[in-house]
N, C-alpha and C positions, 0 to 999 in steps of 0.2 A: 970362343964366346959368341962369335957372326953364328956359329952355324947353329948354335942351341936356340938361338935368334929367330933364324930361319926356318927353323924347327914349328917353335911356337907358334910362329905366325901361321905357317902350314896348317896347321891342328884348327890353329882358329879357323880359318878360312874351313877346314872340313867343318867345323861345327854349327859356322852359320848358315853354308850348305844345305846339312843334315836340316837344321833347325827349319831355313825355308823353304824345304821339300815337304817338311811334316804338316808344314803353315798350311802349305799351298793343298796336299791331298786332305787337310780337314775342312779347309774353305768347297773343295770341289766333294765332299762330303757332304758338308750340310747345302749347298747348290741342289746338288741332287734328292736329297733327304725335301727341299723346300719344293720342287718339282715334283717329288711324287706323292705330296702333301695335296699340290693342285689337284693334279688328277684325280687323285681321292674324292678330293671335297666335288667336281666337275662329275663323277662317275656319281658319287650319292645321289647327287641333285637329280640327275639325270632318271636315277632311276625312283626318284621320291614323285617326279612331276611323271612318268609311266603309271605308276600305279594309280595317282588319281584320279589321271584320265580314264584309267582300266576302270577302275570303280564307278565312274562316271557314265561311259559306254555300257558296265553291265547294269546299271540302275537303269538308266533310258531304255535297255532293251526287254527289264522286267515290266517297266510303263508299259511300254508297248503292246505286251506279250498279254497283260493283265487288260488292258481295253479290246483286246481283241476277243478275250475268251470272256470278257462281259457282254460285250457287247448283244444286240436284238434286233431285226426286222419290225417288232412288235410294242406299241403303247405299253402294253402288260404285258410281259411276255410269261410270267406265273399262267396267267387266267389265261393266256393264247394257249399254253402248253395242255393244262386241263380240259379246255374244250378240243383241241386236235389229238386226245386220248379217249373222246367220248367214244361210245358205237354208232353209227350211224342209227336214227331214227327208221320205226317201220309206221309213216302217215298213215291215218284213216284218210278214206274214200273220199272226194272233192266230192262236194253236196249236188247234186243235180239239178236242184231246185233252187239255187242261189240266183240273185237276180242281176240280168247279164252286168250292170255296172258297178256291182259291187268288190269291196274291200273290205274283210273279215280280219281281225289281229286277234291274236290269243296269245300271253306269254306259258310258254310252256316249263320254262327254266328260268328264272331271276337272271338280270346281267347286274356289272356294275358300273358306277361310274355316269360322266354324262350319256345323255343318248342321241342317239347320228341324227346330222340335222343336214339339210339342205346343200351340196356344195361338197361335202365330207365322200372320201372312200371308205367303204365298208366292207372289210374281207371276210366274207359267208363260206360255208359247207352249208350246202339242202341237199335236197332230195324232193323231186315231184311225182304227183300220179294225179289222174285221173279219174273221175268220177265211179267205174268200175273199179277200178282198187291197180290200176296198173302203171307199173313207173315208168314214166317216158326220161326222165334224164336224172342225173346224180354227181356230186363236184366226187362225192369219198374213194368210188371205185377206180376214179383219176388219179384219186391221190395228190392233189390239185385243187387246192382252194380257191375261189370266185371273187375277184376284184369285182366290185360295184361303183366307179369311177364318176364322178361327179353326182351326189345323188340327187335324185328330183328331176335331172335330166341327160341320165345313165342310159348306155344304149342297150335298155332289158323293156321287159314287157313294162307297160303304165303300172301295172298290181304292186308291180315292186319298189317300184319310184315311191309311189305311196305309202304303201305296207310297212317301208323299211326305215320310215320316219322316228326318230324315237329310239330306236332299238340301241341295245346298250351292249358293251362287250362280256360275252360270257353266256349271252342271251338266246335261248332257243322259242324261235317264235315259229307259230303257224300263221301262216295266209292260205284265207280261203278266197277266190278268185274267181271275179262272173266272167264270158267270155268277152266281152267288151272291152276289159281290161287286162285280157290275155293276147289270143291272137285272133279273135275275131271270127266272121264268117268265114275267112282264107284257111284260118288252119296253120300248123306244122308240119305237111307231111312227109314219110308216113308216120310218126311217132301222134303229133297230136291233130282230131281233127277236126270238121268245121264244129263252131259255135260251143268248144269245150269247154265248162267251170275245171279252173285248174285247183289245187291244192298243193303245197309247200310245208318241209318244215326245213329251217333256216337258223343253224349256229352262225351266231356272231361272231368270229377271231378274233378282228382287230379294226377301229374305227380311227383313221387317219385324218385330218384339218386340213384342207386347201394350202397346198405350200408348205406340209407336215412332210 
């Protein structure tokens, strides 16, 4: 009778054993199960706040890309671009008979927009010649347009200070030019010389504002 006892008890004891082994590997079960639940949610986030930032960096770097290939040197840069496609002008002859103080304006081509005024930069293409029909200088075969930097008191002949009053972008003018307000008795030489009336003709670019 002890030992069928003894028996029982044994069994039990294996059973509750058994029972808190199985307790214990499902607790250490779902432990693990709830840890790699973290990670999960810890990895997603991770890669959720990646991608915005990706998204983010590539939009700023389309900004960027996009103000660069808009961007201009030029007020207009339409009407810059049409006038630095022109052909260069071939001047008539600077009048001989012009009177040495004179300043001649002719528009040759409409510009638009205001017109340069006092103070403003004025970026020209001309071409000049001489009363015989000969060109002593030209910005085109430079390939090099002519800043006019301060105008009215620009360090160019007086003709142009004056002359270039007004002028609008897009604008081809002629100046006819006495010597008095070119270069005088002194001359240029060898290109121009004493007491020469000069002639111009002068595309407008681009007209810039003090401080523009």
């Amino acid at each position: 009778m002890g030992t069928v006892k003894r028996e029982r008890q044994r069994q039990g004891k294996q059973a509750r054993s058994v029972a808190e082994q199985s307790a214990a590997r499902r607790q250490k079960t779902k432990r693990t199960g709830i840890r790699l639940g973290i990670v999960l949610v810890v990895v997603l986030a991770a890669a959720f706040v990646y991608s915005l930032l990706s998204r983010d960096d590539g939009s700023d770097n389309t900004e960027t890309a996009d103000t660069t290939t808009t961007s201009s040197p030029f007020t207009n840069p339409d009407l810059a671009a049409e006038v630095l496609d022109r052909e260069p002008p071939a001047p008539a002859n600077a009048p001989a008979d012009i009177a040495p103080d004179a300043v001649k304006v002719t528009t040759l081509i409409e510009g638009e927009g205001e017109g340069a005024a006092a103070g403003d930069t004025v970026v020209v293409h001309y071409v000049g010649v001489l009363s015989d029909g000969t060109k002593f200088d030209d910005s085109w075969s430079k390939q090099q347009p002519f800043p006019v930097e301060n105008l009215g008191q620009a360090s160019v002949i007086p003709g142009w200070n004056e002359g270039l009053i007004g002028a609008k972008i897009g604008e081809r003018r002629r100046l006819e030019i006495g010597p008095d307000k070119a270069y005088g008795a002194a001359g240029q030489p060898p290109a121009i010389p004493a007491n020469a009336p000069l002639a111009f003709e002068i595309d407008v670019i681009d007209i810039k504002k003090p401080g523009g």
